[in-house]
C-alpha positions as CSV (number, residue, x, y, z in Angstrom):
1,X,-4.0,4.9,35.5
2,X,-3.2,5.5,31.8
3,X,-6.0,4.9,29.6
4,X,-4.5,2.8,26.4
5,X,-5.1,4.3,23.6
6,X,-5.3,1.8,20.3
7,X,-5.9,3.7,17.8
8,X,-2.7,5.4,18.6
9,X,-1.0,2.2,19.1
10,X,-2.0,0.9,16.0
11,X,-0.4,4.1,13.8
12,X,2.5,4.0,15.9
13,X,3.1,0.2,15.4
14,X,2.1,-0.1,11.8
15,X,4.7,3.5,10.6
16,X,7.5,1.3,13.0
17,X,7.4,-1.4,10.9
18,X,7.4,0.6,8.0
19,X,4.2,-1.3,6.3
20,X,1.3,0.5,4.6
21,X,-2.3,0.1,5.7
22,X,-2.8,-1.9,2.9
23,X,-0.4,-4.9,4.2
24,X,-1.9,-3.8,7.2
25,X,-5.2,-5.0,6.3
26,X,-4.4,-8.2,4.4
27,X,-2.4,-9.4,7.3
28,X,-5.2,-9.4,9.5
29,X,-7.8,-10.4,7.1
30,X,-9.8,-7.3,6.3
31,X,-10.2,-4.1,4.5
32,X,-7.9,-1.0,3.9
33,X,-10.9,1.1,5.2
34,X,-11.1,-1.2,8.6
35,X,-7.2,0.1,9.1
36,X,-7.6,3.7,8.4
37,X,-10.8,4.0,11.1
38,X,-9.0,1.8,13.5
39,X,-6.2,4.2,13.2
40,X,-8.3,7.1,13.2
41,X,-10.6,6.1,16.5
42,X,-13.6,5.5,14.2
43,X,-14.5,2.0,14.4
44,X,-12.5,-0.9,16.8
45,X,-14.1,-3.6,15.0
């Protein structure tokens, strides 16, 4: 079974779509920091 992998997901979805970490964040409501350790496997909330 293939383990998903969000952090991953997230980068990969976010460079697709050709926004910044910064939209990123104020689309879903918090901060740029939030982003960058969601996308780095730090933190998931």
């Amino acid at each position: 079974m293939n383990m998903l992998n969000l952090s991953e997901n997230i980068l990969r979805l976010r460079r697709e779509r050709k926004i910044t970490q910064e939209e990123l964040a104020d689309f879903a409501g918090v901060t740029k920091a939030s982003v960058s350790k969601w996308e780095s496997g730090g933190s998931l909330s």
